[in-house]
N, C-alpha and C positions, 0 to 999 in steps of 0.2 A: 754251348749254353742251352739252346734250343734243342728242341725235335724236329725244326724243321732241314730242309733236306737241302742240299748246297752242290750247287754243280764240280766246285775244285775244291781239293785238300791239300793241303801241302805240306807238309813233315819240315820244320824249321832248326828243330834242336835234339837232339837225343843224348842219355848219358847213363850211367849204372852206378848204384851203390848194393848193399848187401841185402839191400830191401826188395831189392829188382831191377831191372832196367822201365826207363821213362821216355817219353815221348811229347816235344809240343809241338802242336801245328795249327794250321789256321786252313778254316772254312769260309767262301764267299762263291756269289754267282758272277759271273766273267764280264757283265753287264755295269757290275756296280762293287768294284773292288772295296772301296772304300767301307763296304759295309761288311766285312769281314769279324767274325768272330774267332776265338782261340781257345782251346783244347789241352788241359796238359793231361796226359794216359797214362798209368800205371801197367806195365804187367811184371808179373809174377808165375810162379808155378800153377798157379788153377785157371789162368788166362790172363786176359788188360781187362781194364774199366776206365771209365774216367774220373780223373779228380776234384780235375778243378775244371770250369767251363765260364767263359763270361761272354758276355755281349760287345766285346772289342778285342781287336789282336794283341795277343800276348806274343814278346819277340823274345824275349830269352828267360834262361833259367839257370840257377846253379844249386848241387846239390852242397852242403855244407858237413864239416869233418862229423857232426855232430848226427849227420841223417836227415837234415831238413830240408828243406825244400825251398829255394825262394826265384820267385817269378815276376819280372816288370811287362808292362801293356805301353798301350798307346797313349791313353788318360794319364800317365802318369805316376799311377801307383805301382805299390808295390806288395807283392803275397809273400806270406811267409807261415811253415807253420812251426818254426820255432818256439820256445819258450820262451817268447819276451812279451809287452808290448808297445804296442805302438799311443803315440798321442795324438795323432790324425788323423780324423776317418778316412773313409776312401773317395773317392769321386762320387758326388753325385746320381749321376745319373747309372754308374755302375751295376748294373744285374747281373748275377752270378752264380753257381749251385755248384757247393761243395762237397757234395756229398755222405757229409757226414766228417772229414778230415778235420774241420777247424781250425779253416784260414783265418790267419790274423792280416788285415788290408788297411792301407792308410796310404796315402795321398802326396806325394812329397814333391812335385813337380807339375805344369800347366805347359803338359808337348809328351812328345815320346821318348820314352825312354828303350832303350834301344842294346844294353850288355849288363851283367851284374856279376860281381864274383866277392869273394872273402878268405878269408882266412883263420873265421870262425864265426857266430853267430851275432858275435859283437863287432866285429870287424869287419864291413860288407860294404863295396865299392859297385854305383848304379852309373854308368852314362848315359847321356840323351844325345839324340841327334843333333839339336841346337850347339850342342858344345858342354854345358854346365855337366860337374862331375857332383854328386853324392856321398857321402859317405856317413855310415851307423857306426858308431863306438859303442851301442848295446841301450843306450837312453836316447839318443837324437840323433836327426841328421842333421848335418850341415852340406853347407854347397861350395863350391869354386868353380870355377870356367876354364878349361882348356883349350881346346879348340874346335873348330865345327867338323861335322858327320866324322865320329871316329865308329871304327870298325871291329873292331874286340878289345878286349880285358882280361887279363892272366897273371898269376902272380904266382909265388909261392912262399909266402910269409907275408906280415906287415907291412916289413920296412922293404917291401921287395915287388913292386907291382908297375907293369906296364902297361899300356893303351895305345894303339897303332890307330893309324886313318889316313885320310886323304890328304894331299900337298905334302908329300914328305914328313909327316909330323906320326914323330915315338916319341913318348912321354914319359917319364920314370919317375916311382914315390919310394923315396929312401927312408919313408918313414917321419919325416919332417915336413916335406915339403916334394910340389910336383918340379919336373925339370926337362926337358928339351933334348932331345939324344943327339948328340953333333953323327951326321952321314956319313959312310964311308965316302971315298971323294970320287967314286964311279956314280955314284948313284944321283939321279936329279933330281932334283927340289919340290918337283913337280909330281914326285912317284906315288901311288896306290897302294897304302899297305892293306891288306885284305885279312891277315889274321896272325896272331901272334900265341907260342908256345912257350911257356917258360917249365923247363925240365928241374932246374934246379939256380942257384945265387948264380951261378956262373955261365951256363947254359942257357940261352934264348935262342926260339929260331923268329925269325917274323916271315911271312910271304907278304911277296907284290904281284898287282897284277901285270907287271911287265918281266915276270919271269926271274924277278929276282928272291933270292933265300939269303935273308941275313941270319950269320950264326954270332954270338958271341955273349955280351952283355953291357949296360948302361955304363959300370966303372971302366972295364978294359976296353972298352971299343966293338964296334960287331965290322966282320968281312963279308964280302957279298962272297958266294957259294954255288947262287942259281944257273940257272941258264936258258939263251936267247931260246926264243922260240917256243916258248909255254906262257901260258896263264897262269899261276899259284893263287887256287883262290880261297883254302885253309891249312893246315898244319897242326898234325897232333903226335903224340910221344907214350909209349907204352913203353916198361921195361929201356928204355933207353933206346930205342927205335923209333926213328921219324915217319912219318909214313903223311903225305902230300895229297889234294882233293887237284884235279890238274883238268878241269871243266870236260872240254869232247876228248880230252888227251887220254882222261881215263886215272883210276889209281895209282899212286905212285908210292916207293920207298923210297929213302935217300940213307944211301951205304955209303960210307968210305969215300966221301966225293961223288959219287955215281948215282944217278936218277934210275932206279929199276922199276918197269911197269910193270906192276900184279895186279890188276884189272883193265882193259883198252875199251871199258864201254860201263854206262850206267853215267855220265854227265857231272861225278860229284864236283857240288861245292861248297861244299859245307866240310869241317870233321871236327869231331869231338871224341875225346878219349878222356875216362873215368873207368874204375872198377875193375882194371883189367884186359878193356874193351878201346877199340876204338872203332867209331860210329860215323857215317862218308852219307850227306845227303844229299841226293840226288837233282839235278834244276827242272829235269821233267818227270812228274810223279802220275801222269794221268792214267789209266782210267780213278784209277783210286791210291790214296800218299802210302809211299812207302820206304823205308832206306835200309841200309845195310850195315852190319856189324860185322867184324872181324875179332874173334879173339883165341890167340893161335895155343891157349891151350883145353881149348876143345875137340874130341873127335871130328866134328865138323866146322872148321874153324871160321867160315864163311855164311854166313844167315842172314838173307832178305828178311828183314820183317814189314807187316800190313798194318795201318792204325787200327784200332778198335772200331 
C-alpha cells in the first residue's frame, strides 16, 4: 500500500491465467505483526508491478473463468475487478491504491475472511475464519455458517464445491445446500484437513496434517491413500497429476499409490495450480518472499520467482 519499508515478505498465494501469472503477499515488521499490509503483483512479459495494495492483509485470491481477479483481507471485504457491482462500500477505514485497474470493493463481513473461489463471476464462494461462508449469485451475497477456522475451498462447478478444516470437518454444496462428508473410518475426528483439490465430479484429493491423502468424492465416499510419517500441508492437480507441498519433507508427486520426491528442500506449504502451472510456497522466505513454479511444458520447467 505504502512506500514504506517492511522488515518480512511473504508470498501467501500465487496462480496464472493468460494475462500472466500473480502473486499476493503480505508485508510487516517482526515487532508488530499485526500491522501487516498486502500486496497483490501482476507480472507479465515486460516484468511485475503492483496492483492492488492496501493497508491490511489480503489472505487469498482467485482468478475467475472470465479473467478477473477477486481478493478477500482481514476487514472483511472483498476486491474484485469484474464487471459487476457491488451494493456495499468497503470498510472504512480501508486505504488502498489500485493502480489504475479499477477495483470494485465492498464490505461483506466484520473478521477475516480467510478463502474464496467460484465458478464464475456470479457464482463466488468467500470463508472466514469464524466459520460463516459467503456466497455472490451476481446481485448479492448472502451468508450461512459452517464451521470454525476451515482451511481451503475448491470446487469445479456450482453444484460441486468443497471446504476442508479443522476437527475433521469436509463440507460439500450440491448446489442446494451445505452437508457434512461422513470419514473414512481410519481417520479421527480430530484430524487437520490443510487443503483440498477438486480435479473433476469425481476426483477430490484433500490433505491432512497427519499425513493423510483423502481421494475420492462427497457421493462415493473418499479412501485414505496417505502415509504415516509426512505432514501434507497442500495439494494441487495439473493435467491429471497430483503433486504434494510435504513442509521440511520437501516437494512431492503422488503416482500410482507412491509418494515420489522431486524436490527435498525449499519448506513448501502452500500449492496452487492454474494455467498450467503449479505454484509450491515456501514457510521460509527470508532475506526477501519468493516461491516456485513448476510447469513441465517449459524448457525450464522449474522457476524461482522474487516479488516485485
Amino acid at each position: 500500500m505504502s512506500e514504506k519499508e517492511y522488515e518480512i515478505e511473504h508470498v501467501i498465494d500465487a496462480a496464472r491465467n493468460s494475462n500472466g501469472s500473480y502473486a499476493l503477499y503480505t508485508e510487516y515488521n517482526e515487532s508488530d505483526p499485526l500491522s501487516a499490509v498486502g500486496q497483490l503483483a501482476m507480472y507479465g512479459p515486460d516484468g511485475g508491478s503492483q496492483i492492488l495494495g492496501v493497508n491490511c492483509q489480503l489472505n487469498a485470491f482467485w482468478l475467475s473463468p472470465s479473467g478477473a481477479v477477486w481478493v478477500v483481507d482481514d476487514h472483511g471485504d472483498v476486491y474484485s475487478t469484474a464487471e459487476i457491482k457491488f451494493s456495499e462500500p468497503h470498510f472504512k477505514h480501508l486505504k488502498y491504491n489500485d493502480n489504475g485497474v479499477g477495483w470494485k470493493i465492498t464490505k461483506i463481513f466484520w473478521g477475516q475472511l480467510n478463502g474464496i473461489w467460484g465458478s464464475s463471476d456470479d457464482d463466488v464462494w468467500a470463508t472466514s475464519f469464524n466459520g460463516e461462508i459467503f456466497h455472490w449469485n451476481g446481485l448479492e451475497w448472502t451468508e450461512s455458517f459452517l464451521f470454525e477456522a476451515p482451511n481451503s475451498i475448491d470446487g469445479s462447478a456450482s453444484n460441486d464445491v468443497y471446504v476442508v478444516g479443522y476437527h475433521g470437518n469436509i463440507y460439500y454444496w450440491n448446489g442446494i445446500e451445505w452437508s457434512k462428508v461422513i470419514l473414512p473410518n481410519d481417520i479421527e475426528p480430530d484430524e487437520a484437513f490443510t487443503d483440498v483439490c477438486v480435479v473433476d465430479e469425481n476426483v477430490v484429493y484433500i490433505t491432512g496434517r497427519n499425513g493423510r491423502l483423502l481421494k475420492g468424492n462427497a457421493i462415493d465416499g473418499f479412501e485414505d491413500v496417505g502415509v504415516s510419517g509426512y505432514s501434507w500441508y497442500g495439494v494441487g492437480n495439473i493435467d491429471q497429476r497430483v503433486f504434494l507441498a510435504g513442509g521440511p519433507k520437501g516437494i512431492f508427486e503422488y503416482v500410482d499409490g507412491t509418494f515420489i520426491c522431486l524436490k527435498d528442500k525449499g519448506n513448501p506449504v502452500g500449492v496452487f495450480s492454474s494455467g498450467g502451472s503449479v505454484f509450491f510456497i515456501p514457510a521460509e522466505q527470508q532475506p526477501r518472499a519468493w516461491y516456485v513454479e513448476y510447469n513441465p511444458t517449459d524448457p525450464k520447467p522449474w522457476v524461482r520467482h522474487n516479488t516485485v
